[in-house]
C-alpha positions as CSV (number, residue, x, y, z in Angstrom):
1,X,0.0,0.0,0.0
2,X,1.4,3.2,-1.4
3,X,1.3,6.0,1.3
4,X,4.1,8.7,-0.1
5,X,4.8,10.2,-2.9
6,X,8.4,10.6,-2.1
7,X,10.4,11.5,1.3
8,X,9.2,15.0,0.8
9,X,6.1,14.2,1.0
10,X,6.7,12.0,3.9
11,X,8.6,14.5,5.4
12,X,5.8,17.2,5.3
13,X,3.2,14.6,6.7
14,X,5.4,13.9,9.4
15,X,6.1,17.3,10.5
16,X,2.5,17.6,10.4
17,X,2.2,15.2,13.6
18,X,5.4,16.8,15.4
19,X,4.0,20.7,16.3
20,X,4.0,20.3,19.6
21,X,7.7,20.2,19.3
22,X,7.6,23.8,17.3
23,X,9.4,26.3,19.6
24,X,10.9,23.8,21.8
25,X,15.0,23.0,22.6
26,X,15.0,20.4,20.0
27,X,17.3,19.4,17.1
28,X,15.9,17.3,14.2
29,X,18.8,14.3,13.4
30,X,18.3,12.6,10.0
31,X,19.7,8.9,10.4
32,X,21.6,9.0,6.7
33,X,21.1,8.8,3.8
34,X,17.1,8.0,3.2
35,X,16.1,9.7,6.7
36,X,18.5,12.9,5.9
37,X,15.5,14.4,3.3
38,X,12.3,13.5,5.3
39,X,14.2,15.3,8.4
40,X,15.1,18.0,6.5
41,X,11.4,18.7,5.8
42,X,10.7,18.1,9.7
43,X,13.5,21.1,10.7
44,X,12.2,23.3,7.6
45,X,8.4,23.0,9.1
46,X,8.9,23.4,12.2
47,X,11.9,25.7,12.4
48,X,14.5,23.8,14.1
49,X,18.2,22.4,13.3
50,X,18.7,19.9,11.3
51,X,21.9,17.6,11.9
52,X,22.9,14.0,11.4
53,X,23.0,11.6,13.6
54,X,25.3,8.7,12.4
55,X,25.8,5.6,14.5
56,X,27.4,2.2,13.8
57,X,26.0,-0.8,15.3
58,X,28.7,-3.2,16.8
59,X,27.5,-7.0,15.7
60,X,28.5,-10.0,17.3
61,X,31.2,-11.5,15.2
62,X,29.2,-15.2,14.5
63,X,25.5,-13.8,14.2
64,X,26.2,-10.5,12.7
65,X,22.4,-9.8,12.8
66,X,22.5,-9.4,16.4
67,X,23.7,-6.1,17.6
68,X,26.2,-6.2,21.4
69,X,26.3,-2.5,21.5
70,X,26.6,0.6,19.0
71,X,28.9,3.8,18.6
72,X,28.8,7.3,17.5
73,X,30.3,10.6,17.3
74,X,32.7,12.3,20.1
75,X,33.5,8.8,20.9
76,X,29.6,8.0,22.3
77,X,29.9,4.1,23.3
78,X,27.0,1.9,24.4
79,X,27.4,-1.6,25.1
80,X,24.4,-4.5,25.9
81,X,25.6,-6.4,28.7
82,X,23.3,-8.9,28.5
83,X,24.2,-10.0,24.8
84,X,27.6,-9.8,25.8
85,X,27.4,-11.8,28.7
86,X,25.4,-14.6,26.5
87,X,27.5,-14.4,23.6
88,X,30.9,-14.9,25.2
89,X,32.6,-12.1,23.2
90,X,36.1,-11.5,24.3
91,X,37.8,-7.9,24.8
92,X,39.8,-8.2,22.4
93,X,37.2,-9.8,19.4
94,X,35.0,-6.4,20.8
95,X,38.3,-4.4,20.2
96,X,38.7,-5.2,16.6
97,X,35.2,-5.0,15.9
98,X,34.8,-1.4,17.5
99,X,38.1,-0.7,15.8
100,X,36.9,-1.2,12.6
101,X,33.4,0.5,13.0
102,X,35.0,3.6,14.1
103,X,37.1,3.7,11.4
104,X,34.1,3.7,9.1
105,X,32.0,5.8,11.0
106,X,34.8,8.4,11.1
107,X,35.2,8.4,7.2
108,X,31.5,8.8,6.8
109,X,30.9,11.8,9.3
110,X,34.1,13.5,7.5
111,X,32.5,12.7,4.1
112,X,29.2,14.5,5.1
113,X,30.2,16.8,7.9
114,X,33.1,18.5,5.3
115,X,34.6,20.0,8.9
116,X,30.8,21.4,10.0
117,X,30.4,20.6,13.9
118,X,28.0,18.6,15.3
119,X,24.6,19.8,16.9
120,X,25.4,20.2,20.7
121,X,22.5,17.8,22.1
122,X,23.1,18.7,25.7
123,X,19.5,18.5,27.6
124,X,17.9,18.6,24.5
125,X,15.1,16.7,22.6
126,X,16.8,14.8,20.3
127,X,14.0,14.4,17.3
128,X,15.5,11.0,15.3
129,X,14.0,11.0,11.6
130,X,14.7,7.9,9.3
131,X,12.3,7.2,6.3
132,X,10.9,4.0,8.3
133,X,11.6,1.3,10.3
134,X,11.8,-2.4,9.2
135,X,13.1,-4.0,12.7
136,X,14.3,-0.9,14.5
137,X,17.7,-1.9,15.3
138,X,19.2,1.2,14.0
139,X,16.6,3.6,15.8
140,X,17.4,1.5,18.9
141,X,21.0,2.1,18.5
142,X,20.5,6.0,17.5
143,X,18.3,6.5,20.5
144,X,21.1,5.1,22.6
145,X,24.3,7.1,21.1
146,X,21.8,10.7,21.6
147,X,21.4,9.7,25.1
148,X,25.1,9.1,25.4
149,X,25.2,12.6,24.1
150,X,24.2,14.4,26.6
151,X,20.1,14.3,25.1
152,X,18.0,15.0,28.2
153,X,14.8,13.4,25.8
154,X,14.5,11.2,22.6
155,X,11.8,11.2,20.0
156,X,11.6,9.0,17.5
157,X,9.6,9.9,14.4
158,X,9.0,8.2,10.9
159,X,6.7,8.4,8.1
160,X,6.0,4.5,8.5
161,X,6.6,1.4,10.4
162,X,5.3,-2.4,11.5
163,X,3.1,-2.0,14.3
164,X,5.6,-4.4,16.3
165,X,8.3,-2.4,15.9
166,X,6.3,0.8,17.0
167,X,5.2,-1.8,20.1
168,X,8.9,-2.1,20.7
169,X,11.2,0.6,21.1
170,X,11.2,1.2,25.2
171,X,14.8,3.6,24.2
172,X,12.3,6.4,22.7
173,X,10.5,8.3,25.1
174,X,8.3,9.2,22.3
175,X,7.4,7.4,19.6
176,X,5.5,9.3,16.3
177,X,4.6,7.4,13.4
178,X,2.6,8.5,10.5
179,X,1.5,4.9,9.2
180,X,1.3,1.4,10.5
181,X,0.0,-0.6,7.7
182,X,-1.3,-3.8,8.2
183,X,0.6,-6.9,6.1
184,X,4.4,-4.4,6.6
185,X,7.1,-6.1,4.5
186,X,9.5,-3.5,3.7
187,X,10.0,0.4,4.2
188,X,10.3,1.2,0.1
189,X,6.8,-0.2,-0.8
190,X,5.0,2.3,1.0
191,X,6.4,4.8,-1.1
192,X,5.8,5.9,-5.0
193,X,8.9,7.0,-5.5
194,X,12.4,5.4,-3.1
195,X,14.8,6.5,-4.8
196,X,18.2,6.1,-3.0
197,X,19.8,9.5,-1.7
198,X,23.3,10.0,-2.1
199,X,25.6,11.7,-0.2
200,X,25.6,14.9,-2.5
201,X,22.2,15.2,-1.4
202,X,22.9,14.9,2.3
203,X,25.2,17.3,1.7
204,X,23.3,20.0,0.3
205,X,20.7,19.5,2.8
206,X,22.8,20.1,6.0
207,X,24.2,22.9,4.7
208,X,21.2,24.6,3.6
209,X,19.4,23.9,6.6
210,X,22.1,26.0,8.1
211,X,22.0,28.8,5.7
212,X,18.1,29.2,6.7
213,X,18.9,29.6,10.5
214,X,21.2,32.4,9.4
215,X,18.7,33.4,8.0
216,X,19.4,33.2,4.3
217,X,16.0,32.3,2.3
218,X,15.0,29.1,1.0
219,X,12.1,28.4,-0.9
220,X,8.5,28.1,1.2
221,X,5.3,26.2,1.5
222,X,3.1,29.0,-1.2
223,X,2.4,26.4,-4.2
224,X,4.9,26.2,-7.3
225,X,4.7,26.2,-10.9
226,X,6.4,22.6,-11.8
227,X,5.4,21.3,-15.4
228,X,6.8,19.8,-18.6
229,X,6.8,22.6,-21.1
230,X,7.3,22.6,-24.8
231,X,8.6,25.7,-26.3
232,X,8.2,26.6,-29.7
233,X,11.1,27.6,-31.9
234,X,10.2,28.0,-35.4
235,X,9.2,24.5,-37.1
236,X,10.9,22.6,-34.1
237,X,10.0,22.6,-30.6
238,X,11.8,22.1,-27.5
239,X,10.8,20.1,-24.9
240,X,11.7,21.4,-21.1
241,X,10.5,20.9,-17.4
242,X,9.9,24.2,-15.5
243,X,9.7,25.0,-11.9
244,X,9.0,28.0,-10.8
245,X,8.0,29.3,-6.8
246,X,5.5,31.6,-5.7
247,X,6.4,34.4,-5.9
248,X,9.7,33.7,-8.8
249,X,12.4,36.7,-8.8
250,X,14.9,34.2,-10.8
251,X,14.8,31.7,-13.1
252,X,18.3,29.8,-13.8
253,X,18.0,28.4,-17.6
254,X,20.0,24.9,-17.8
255,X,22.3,24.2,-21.3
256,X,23.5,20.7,-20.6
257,X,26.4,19.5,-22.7
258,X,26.8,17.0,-25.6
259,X,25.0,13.1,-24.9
260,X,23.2,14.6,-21.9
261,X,19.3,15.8,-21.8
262,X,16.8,17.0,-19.2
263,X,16.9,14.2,-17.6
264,X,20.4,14.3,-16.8
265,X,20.9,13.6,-12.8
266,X,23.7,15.6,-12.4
267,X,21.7,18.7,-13.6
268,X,18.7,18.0,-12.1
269,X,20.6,17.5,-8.5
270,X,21.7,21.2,-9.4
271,X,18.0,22.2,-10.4
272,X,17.1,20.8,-6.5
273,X,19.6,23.0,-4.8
274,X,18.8,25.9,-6.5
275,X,15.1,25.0,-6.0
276,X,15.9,25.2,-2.3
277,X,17.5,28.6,-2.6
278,X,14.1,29.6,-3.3
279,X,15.0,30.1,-7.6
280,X,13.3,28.8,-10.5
281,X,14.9,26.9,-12.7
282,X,14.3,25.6,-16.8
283,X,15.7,22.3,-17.8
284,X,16.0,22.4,-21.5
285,X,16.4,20.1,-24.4
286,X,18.2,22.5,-27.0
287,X,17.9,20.2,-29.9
288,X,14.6,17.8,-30.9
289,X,15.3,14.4,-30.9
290,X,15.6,14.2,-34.8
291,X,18.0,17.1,-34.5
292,X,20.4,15.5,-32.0
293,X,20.7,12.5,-34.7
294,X,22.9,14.6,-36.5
295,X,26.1,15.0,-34.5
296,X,27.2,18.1,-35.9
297,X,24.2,19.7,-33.9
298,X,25.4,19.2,-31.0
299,X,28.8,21.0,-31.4
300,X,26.6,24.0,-33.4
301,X,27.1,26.3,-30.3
302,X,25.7,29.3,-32.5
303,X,22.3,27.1,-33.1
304,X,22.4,26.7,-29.5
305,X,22.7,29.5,-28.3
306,X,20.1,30.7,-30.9
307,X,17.7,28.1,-29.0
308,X,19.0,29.3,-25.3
309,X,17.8,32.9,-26.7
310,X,14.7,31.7,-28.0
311,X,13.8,30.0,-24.7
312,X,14.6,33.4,-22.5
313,X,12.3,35.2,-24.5
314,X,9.4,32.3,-23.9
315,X,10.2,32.9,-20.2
316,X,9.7,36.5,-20.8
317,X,6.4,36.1,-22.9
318,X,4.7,34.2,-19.5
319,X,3.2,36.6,-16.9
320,X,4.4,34.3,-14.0
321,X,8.3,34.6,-15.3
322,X,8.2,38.0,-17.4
323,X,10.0,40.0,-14.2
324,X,12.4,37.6,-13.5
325,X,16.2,37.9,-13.4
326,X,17.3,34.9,-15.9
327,X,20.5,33.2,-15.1
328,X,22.4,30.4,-17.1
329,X,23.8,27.5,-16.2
330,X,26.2,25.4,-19.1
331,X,27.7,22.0,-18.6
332,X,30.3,20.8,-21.3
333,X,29.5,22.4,-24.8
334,X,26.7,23.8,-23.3
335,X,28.8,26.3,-21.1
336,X,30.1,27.3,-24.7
337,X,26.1,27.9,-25.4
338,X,25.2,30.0,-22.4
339,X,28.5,32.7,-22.8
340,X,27.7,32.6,-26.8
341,X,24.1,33.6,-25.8
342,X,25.0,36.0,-23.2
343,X,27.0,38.2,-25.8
344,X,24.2,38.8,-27.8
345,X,23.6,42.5,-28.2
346,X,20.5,43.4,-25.7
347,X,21.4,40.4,-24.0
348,X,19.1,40.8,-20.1
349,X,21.4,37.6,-18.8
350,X,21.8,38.8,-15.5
351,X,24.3,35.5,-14.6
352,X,26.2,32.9,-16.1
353,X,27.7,29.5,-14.3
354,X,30.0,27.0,-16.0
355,X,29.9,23.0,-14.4
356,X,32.9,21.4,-16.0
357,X,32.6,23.5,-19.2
358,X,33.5,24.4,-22.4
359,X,33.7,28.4,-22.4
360,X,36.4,28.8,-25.1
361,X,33.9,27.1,-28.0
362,X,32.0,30.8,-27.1
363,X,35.1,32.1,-28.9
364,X,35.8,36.1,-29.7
365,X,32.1,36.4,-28.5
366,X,33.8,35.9,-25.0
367,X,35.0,39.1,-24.8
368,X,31.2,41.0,-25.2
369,X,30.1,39.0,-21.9
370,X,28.3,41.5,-19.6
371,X,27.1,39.0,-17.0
372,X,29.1,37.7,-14.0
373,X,30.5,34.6,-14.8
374,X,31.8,31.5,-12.5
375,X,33.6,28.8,-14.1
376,X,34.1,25.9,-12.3
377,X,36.0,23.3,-13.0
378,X,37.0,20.1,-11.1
379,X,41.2,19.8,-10.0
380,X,42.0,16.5,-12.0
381,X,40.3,18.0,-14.8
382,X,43.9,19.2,-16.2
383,X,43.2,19.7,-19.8
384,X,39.6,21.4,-19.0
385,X,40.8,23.6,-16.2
386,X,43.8,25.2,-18.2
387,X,40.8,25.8,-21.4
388,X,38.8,27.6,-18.3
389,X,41.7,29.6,-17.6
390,X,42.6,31.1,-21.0
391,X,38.7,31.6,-21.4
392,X,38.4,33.8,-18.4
393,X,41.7,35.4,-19.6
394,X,39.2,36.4,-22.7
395,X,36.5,37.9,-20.4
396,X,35.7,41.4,-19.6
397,X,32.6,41.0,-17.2
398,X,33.1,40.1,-13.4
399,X,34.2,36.5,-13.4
400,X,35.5,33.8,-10.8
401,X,37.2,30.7,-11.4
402,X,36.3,27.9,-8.3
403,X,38.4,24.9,-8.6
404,X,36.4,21.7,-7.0
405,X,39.5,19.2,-5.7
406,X,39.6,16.2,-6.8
407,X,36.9,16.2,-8.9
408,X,37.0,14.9,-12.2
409,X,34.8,16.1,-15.5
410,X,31.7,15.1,-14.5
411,X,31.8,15.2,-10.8
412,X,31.2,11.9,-10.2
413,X,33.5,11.9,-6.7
414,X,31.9,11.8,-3.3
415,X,31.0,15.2,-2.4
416,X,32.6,17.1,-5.6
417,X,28.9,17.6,-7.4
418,X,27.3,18.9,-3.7
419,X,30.2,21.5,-4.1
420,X,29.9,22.4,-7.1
421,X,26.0,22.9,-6.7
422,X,26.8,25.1,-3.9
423,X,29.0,27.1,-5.5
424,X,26.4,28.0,-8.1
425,X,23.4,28.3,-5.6
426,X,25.9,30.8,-4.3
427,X,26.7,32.8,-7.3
428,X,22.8,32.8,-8.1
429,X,21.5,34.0,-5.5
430,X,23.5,36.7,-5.1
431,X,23.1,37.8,-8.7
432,X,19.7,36.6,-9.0
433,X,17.4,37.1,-5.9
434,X,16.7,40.6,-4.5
435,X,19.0,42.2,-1.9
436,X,18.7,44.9,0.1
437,X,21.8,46.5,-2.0
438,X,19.1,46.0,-4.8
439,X,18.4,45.0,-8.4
440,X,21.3,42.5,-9.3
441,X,20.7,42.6,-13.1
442,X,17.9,43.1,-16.1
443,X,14.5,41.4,-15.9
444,X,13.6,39.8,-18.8
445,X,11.5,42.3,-21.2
């Protein structure tokens, strides 16, 4: 029985049956990865921190299904005496196997941490999110490792659960649980979409749930624009997915590079975060599926940069988009695209962003770029990186070059496409939405 759309939409139901928790001490953790996004929509709702709470469960070395104890951050240790006692575990077989938990634990905090500190739980309610329970080992062992760390009360929430489980979990002082279906078998069929979260996405929801405390924007509850659009360009027409928010002060319009589409993940992963910065955002198929049969299309940066133009002006020509501040983001050739477009005499491009791009195909049209540009480019991208370097040699407008380490050319690394996605939500924002210093660029006419 389907009872989610997604773990945003769990998320939001869950936060729902958790205001009574709105203006207390509280901290939301998100047990990584699947429970990171549905606590992220708990914290957003009811205006608390979000953190992670990352524990390893220490198995017995011969029934590895059975947990002795579990570990966490700043060295948090709890042990079950009694399964130790009836197991017979030595020190030193509980040695190695802490040993080599911590050693993974440890690699993933650093991984998704990138140096933040944790949450200070100190006589707080710890509020621990996961997208479900199955058996509620892991919620056992959280519960355990918050109390260790200094949490004066633990809540446990999920979107859905076995009534058993719910039945069974004395560590939580509170138990909330949107859904107990009869007949449970496993977390993922209760929702339409379970797509696995990565670590980029974990990520960019940490730090953006910091950036709202400080009190930088991010997108809200009014209702958003968020269809598939086909925009006409003389005999051809492009296809396209738009999201826009309510109200919409910038739109980012997405070139993707050669072999990719609309669908790409990469892109849409950036779409999300920008999303969350409260922008809207364009994916675009440039070329019609007959076109892109034709490989000399796809390196025709003048035709697309014809078609970026063509779909600005559509943007313009709709009364929910007409005022907005239109930014561009390129990947590969399509970085060429967006600069080559942004030259254009008349041009109201308020911002340009290169992901791993090609800038120099935009040529001598380089040089009659008005809009601030950022060209990044990941570190073991050597040949790339030196043709971003001679291209911003060529530019006249404000630009920045951000180098992502480690990263190759399509940011497939752990953590190199969350960066990268930052650094443009970054850049657009600040040329994009309003400020208090005012107007960061034309609307589009």
């Amino acid at each position: 029985m389907i009872v989610f759309a997604d773990r945003v939409d769990a998320g939001r139901q869950l936060a729902r049956r958790l205001q009574h928790l709105r203006g207390q001490d509280a901290v939301v953790l998100g047990l990584p990865r699947g429970g990171v996004p549905v606590a992220f929509e708990v914290a957003t709702a009811l205006d608390l921190p979000l953190d992670v709470i990352v524990v390893r469960k220490l198995s017995v070395p011969y029934q590895p299904e059975l947990a002795m104890g579990a570990i966490g951050e700043g060295g948090a240790r709890v042990l079950d005496s009694r399964v130790l006692a009836a197991t017979r575990v030595t020190a030193e077989e509980l040695a190695s196997i802490e040993s080599r938990e911590r050693a993974e634990l440890e690699s993933r905090v650093a991984r998704l941490r990138r140096g933040r500190d944790p949450v200070d739980l100190a006589g707080r309610i710890a509020v621990i999110v996961d997208d479900g329970i199955a058996t509620g080992s892991t919620a056992r062992a959280a519960c355990a490792v918050a109390r260790h760390l200094g949490a004066a009360r633990v809540v446990v929430a999920v979107p859905v659960a076995p009534v058993e489980a719910v039945q069974g979990l004395p560590e939580a002082d509170e138990l909330v649980c949107v859904s107990t279906p009869p007949g449970f078998m496993a977390v993922g069929y209760h929702y339409r979409d379970f797509t696995p979260t990565s670590d980029e996405e974990v990520i960019v929801l940490l730090d953006t749930a910091a950036l709202r405390l400080g009190g930088v924007p991010t997108v809200d509850d009014a209702p958003d624009c968020d269809i598939d659009v086909s925009i006409p360009v003389g005999a051809s027409a492009l296809e396209g997915h738009l999201h826009l928010p309510e109200p919409v002060t910038g739109v980012v319009v997405f070139a993707h590079g050669s072999g990719s589409s609309r669908h790409s993940p990469r892109n849409k992963f950036v779409a999300s975060v920008l999303q969350r910065a409260g922008l809207g955002t364009l994916l675009l198929d440039l070329l019609s599926p007959e076109e892109e049969l034709a490989r000399a299309n796809v390196f025709d940066i003048e035709l697309l940069a014809d078609r970026l133009a063509a779909a600005t002006r559509w943007l313009g020509s709709r009364p929910d988009s007409a005022s907005a501040r239109v930014g561009y983001f390129g990947a590969s050739t399509g970085a060429g695209a967006a600069l080559w477009a942004a030259a254009e005499p008349g041009s109201v491009v308020a911002a340009v962003v290169s992901r791993g791009g090609r800038p120099d195909l935009a040529g001598p049209r380089l040089a009659d770029v008005r809009a601030p540009t950022l060209l990044i480019v990941g570190g073991a991208d050597e040949m790339v990186l030196e043709l971003n370097r001679r291209a911003q040699a060529r530019l006249r407008c404000p630009s920045e070059l951000a180098v992502v380490e480690g990263a190759t050319h399509l940011f497939e690394e752990p953590g190199t496409l969350a960066e990268a996605a930052l650094l443009a939500r970054d850049w657009f924002t600040r040329h994009l939405l309003p400020t208090d210093a005012g107007p960061a660029g034309g609307a589009v006419p």
